[in-house]
C-alpha positions as CSV (number, residue, x, y, z in Angstrom):
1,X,0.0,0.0,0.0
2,X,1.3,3.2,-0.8
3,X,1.4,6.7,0.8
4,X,-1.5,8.2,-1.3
5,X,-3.5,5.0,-1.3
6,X,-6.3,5.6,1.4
7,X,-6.5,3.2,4.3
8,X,-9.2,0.6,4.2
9,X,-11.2,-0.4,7.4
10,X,-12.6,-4.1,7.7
11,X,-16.3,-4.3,9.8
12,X,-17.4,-7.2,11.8
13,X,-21.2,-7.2,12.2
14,X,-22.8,-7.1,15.8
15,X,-25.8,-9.7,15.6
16,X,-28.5,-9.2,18.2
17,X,-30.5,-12.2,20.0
18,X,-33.1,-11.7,21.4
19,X,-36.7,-13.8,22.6
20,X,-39.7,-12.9,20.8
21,X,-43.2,-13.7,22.2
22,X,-45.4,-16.0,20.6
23,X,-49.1,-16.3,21.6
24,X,-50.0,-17.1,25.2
25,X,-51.9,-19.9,26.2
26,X,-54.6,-19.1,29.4
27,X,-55.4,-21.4,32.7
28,X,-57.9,-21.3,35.1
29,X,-55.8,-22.1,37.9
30,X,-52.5,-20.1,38.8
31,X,-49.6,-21.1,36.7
32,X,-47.4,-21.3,39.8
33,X,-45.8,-24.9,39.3
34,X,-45.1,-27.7,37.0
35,X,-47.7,-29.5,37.2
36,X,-50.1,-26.8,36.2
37,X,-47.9,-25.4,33.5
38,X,-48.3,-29.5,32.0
39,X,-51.9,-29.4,32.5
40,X,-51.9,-27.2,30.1
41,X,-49.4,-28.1,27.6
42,X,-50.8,-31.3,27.6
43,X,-54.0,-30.3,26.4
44,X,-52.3,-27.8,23.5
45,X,-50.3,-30.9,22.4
46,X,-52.7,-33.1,22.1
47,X,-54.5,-31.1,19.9
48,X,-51.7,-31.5,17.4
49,X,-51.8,-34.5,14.2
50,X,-48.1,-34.4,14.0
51,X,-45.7,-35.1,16.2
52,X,-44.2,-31.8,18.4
53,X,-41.3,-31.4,20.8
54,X,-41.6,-28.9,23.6
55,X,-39.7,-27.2,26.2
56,X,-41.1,-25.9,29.3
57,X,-38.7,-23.7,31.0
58,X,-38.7,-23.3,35.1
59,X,-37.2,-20.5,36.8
60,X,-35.2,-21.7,40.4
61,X,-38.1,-22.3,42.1
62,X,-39.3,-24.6,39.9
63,X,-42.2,-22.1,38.8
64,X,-42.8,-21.9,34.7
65,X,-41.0,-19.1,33.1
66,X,-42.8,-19.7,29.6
67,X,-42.8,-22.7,27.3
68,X,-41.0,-23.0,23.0
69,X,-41.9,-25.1,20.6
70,X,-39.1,-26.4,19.3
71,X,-39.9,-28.2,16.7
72,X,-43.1,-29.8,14.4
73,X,-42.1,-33.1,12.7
74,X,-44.0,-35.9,11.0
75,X,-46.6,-38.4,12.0
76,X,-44.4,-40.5,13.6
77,X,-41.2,-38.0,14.6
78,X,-40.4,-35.3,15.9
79,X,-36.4,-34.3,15.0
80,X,-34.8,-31.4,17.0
81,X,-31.0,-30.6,17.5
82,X,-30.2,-30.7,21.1
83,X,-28.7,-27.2,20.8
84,X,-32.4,-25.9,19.7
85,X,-34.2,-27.9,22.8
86,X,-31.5,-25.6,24.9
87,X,-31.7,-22.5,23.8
88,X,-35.0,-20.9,25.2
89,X,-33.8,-22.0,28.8
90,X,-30.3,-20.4,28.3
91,X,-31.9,-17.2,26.8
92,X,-34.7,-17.2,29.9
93,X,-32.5,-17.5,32.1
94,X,-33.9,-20.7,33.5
95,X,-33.1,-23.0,36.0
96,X,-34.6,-26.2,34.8
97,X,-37.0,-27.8,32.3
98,X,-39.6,-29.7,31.6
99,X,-39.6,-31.6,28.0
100,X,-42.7,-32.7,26.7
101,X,-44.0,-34.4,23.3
102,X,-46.8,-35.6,21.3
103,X,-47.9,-39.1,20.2
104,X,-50.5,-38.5,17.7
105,X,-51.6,-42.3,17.5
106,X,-52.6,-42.0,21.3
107,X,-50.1,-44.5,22.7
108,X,-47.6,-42.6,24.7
109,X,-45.8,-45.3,24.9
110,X,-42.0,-44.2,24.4
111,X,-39.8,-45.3,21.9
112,X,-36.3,-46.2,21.8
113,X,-35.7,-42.9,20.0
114,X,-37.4,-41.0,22.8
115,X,-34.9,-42.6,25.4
116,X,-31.8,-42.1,23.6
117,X,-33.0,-38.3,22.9
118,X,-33.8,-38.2,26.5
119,X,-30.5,-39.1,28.2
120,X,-28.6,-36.7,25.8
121,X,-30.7,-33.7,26.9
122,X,-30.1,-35.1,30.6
123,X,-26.6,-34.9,29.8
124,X,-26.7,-32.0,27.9
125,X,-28.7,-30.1,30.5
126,X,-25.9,-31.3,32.8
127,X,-23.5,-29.5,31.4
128,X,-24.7,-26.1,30.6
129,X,-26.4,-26.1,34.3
130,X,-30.2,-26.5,33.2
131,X,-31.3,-29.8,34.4
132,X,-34.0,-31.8,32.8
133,X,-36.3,-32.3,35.6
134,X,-38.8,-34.9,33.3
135,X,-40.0,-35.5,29.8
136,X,-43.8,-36.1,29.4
137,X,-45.2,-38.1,26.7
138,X,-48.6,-37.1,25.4
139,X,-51.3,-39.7,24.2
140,X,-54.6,-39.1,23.7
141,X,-58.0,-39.2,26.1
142,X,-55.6,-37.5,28.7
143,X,-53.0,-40.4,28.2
144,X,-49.4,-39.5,29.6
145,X,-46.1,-41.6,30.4
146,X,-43.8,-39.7,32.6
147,X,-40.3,-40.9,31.9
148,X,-39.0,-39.8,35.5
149,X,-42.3,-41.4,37.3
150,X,-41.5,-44.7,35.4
151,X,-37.7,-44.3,35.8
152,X,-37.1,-44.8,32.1
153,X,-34.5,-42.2,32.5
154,X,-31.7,-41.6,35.2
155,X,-32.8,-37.8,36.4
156,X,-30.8,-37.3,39.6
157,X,-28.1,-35.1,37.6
158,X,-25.5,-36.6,39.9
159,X,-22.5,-36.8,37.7
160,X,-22.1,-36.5,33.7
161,X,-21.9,-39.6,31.9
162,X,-22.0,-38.8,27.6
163,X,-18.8,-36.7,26.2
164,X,-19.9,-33.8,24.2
165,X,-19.9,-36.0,21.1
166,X,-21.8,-38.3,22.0
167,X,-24.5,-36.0,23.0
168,X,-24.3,-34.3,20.0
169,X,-23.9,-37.0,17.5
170,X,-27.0,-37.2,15.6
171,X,-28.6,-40.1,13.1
172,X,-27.8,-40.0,9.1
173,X,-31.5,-40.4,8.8
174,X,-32.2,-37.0,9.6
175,X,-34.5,-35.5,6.9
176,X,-32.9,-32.7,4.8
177,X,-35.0,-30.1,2.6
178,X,-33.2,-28.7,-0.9
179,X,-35.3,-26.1,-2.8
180,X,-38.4,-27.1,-1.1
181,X,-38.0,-30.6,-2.0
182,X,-37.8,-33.5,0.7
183,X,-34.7,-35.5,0.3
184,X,-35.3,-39.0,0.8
185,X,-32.7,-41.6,2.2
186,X,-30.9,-43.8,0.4
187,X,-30.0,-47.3,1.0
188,X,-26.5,-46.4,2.3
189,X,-28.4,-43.7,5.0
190,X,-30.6,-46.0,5.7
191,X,-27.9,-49.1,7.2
192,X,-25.9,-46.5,8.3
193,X,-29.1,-45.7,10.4
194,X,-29.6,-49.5,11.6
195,X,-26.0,-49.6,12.3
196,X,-26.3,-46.7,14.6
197,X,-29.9,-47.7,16.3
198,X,-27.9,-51.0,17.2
199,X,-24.6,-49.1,18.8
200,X,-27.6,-47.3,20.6
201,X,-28.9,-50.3,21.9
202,X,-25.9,-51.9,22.8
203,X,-24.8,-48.0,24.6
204,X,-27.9,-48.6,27.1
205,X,-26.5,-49.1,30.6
206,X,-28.2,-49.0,33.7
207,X,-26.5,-47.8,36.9
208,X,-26.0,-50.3,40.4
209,X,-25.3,-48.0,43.2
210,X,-23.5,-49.8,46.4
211,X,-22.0,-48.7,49.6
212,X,-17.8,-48.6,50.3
213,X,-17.5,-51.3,52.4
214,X,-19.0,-53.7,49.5
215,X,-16.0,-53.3,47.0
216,X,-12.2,-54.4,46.9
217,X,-10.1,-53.7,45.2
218,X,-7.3,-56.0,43.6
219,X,-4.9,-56.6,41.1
220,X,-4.7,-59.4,38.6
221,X,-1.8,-61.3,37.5
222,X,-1.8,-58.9,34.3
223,X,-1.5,-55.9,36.7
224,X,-4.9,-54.4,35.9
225,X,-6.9,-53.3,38.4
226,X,-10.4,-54.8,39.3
227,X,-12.8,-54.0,41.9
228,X,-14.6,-57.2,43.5
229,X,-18.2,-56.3,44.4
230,X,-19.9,-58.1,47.3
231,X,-24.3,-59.4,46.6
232,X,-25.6,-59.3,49.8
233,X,-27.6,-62.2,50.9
234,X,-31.6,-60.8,50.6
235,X,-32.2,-63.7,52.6
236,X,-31.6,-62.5,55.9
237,X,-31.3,-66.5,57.5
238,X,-29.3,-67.2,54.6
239,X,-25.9,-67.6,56.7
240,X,-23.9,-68.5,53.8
241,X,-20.6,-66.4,52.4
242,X,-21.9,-63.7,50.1
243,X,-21.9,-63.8,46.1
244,X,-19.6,-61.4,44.6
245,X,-18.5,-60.1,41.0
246,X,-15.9,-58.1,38.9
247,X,-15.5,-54.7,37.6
248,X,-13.0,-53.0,35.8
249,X,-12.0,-50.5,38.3
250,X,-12.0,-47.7,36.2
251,X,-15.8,-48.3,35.9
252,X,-16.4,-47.8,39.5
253,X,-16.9,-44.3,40.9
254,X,-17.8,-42.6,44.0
255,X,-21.1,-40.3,44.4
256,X,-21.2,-36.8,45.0
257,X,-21.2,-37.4,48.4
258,X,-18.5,-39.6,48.7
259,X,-20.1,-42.2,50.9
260,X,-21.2,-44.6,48.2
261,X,-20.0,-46.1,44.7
262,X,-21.7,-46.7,41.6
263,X,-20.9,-48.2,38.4
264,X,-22.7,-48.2,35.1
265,X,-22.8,-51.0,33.3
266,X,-24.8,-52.5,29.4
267,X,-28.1,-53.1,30.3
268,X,-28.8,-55.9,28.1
269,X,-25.4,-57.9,28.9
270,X,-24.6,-60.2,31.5
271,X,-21.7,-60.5,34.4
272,X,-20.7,-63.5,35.9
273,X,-21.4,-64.2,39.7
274,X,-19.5,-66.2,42.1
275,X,-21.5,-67.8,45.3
276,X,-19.6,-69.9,47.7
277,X,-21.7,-73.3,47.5
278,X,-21.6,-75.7,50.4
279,X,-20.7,-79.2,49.2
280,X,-20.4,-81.2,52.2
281,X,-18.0,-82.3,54.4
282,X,-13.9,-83.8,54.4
283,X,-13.3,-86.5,56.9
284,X,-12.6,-84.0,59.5
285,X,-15.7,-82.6,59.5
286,X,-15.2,-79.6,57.8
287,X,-17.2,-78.1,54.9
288,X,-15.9,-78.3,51.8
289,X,-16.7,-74.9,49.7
290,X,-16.9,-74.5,46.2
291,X,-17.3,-71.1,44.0
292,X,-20.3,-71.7,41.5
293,X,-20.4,-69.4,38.9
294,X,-23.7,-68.0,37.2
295,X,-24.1,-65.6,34.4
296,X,-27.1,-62.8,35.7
297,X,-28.5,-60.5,33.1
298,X,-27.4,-57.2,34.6
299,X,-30.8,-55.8,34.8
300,X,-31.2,-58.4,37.4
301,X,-27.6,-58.1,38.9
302,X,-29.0,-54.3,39.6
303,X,-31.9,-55.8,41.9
304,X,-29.9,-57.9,43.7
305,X,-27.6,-55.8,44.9
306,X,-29.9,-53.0,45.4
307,X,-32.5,-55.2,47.3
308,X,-32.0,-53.5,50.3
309,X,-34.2,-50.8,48.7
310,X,-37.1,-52.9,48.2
311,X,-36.9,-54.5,51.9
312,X,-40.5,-53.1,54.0
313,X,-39.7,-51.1,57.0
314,X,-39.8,-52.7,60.3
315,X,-42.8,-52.8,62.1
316,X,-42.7,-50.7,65.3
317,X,-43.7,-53.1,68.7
318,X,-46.3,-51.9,70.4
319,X,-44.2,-52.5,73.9
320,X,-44.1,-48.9,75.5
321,X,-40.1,-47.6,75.7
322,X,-39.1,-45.9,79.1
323,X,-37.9,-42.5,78.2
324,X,-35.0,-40.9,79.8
325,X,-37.3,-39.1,82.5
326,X,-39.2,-41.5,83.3
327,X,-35.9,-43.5,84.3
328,X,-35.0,-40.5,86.4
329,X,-38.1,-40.2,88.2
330,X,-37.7,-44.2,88.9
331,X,-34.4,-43.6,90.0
332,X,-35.2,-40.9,92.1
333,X,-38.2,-42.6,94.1
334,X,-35.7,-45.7,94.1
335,X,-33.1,-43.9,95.7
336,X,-35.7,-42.0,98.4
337,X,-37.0,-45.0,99.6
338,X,-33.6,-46.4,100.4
339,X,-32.8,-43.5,102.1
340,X,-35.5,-43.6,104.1
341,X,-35.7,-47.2,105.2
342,X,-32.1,-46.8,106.0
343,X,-32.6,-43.6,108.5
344,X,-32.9,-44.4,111.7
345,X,-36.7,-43.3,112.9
346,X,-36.6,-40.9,116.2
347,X,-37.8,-42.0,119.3
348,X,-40.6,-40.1,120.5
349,X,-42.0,-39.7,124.1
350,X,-45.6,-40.3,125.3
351,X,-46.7,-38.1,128.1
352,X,-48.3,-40.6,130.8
353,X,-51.5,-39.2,132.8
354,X,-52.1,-39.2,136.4
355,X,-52.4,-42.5,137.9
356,X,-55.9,-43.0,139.7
């Protein structure tokens, strides 16, 4: 550039964002929690013949801030980026939310789909500080499945278990539109989608959550580290050594309160259980032991060593306890008697009248 050549000056745009207000929808009850705010929504969404994903936004009190519809699909599906199901709760400046969507057949069953969308928004929700406190299904003649009442989801927010691309990561059979023209999928998209609804299946886990003392660790032969996890007996006269089986112990982690240890593992696989098996006796008399090994679908692994969950509450006995004052006052009266059976009693002197 030379001398005379005038300077030239380069702009980057400034973009505003801001929310916009849609149209309102009216209750006859104050709009002051959840389950008011669904009331509603879930009579606007059934209304709908296609299927529609929406986001209910909370503010810290768990009181509705306002709700977006974030997207309208097909008959059958409803496809939103997990960004988009995000963004009216990061520009609201809300503290949770409530996801919701249509079934327009009337089932609301959920579907595989729904799950898998479900845990990434969890996870997602996680980690931008929004958790996902539920996600409603709608059916029709006031049919709903709530995923957190059915515990088809893990809610608690605890710890974050999806990396950002797996959350993110999105199926090939995602429908495009050129020129207002639907794309349809081709046979390559369409394995490429089977291939991913199977790693899907086989990425379900389900989560077994176990107290300290329950776990050992150990090294094997290899030098790689496992964690050996004790199955309490749910039998409670079953005086037998406990079963017990093997984790990698990278998979094993403490809570958030670091009194406890969970571990997630596939939900449709299977670990193997040792139980110490009584087999008789030696000549001596002793019993004779032997580790029998049994391969437990891990949904059932989760009961059994979660069964203390499931175990009723003991009964209260109607016998009446003595409280602490009442042993007092006993103690006291106890001790007053001694004392005064132990005092010597005075002598006292009888005045005698005149003899006649």
């Amino acid at each position: 550039m030379t001398e005379n050549e005038p300077s030239r000056r380069y702009k980057l745009k400034e973009v505003c964002i801001r929310l916009a207000e849609g149209h309102p929808l009216y209750s006859d009850v104050p709009l002051s929690s959840p389950g008011a705010a669904l009331q509603v929504m879930r009579k606007e969404m059934s209304q709908f013949d296609r299927e529609c994903l929406c986001v209910v936004n909370l503010n810290t009190k768990l009181q509705p801030i306002n709700f977006n519809i974030v997207s309208v699909g097909e008959l059958n599906q409803s496809i939103a980026a997990i960004p988009n199901i995000l963004k009216s709760g990061l520009m609201s400046n809300a503290g949770a939310f409530i996801l919701l969507h249509n079934h327009p057949s009337g089932d609301p069953t959920p579907s595989q789909a729904d799950l898998t969308t479900t845990r990434k928004v969890i996870e997602a929700g996680k980690l931008m500080g929004i958790p996902c406190m539920d996600h409603i299904v709608v059916g029709g003649n006031d049919r709903y499945c709530s995923m957190r009442e059915e515990n088809l989801a893990d809610f608690s927010n605890s710890s974050i278990n999806m990396t950002a691309e797996e959350i993110l990561r999105v199926a090939d059979t995602k429908p495009s539109f050129e020129g207002g023209t639907k794309t349809m999928a081709d046979e390559k998209t369409m394995d490429q989608a089977a291939e991913a609804a199977k790693e899907a299946a086989q990425r379900e886990e389900v989560t077994i959550k176990f107290g300290k003392g329950l776990a050992e660790p150990f090294t094997s032969k290899e030098g790689k580290e496992f964690m050996r996890i004790t199955v309490p007996n749910q039998d409670p006269a079953d005086k037998t050594p406990w079963a017990s089986f093997v984790l990698p112990a990278k998979a094993v982690h403490e809570n958030q309160y670091g009194k406890g240890l969970w571990a997630k593992i596939p939900a449709d696989g299977k670990t193997t259980v040792t139980k110490p098996t009584l087999m008789g006796q030696d000549d001596a008399g002793k019993n004779v032991w032997q580790d029998v090994k049994t391969d437990v679908p891990n949904r059932d692994l989760k009961a059994m060593v979660e069964s203390y969950k499931t175990k009723a509450p003991q009964e209260k006995t109607a016998e009446h306890r003595e409280s602490a004052r009442e042993k007092l006052d006993a103690l006291a009266k106890e001790t007053a008697a001694k004392v005064s059976v132990d005092k010597p009693k005075a002598k006292t002197k009888s005045k005698k009248g005149p003899e006649l």
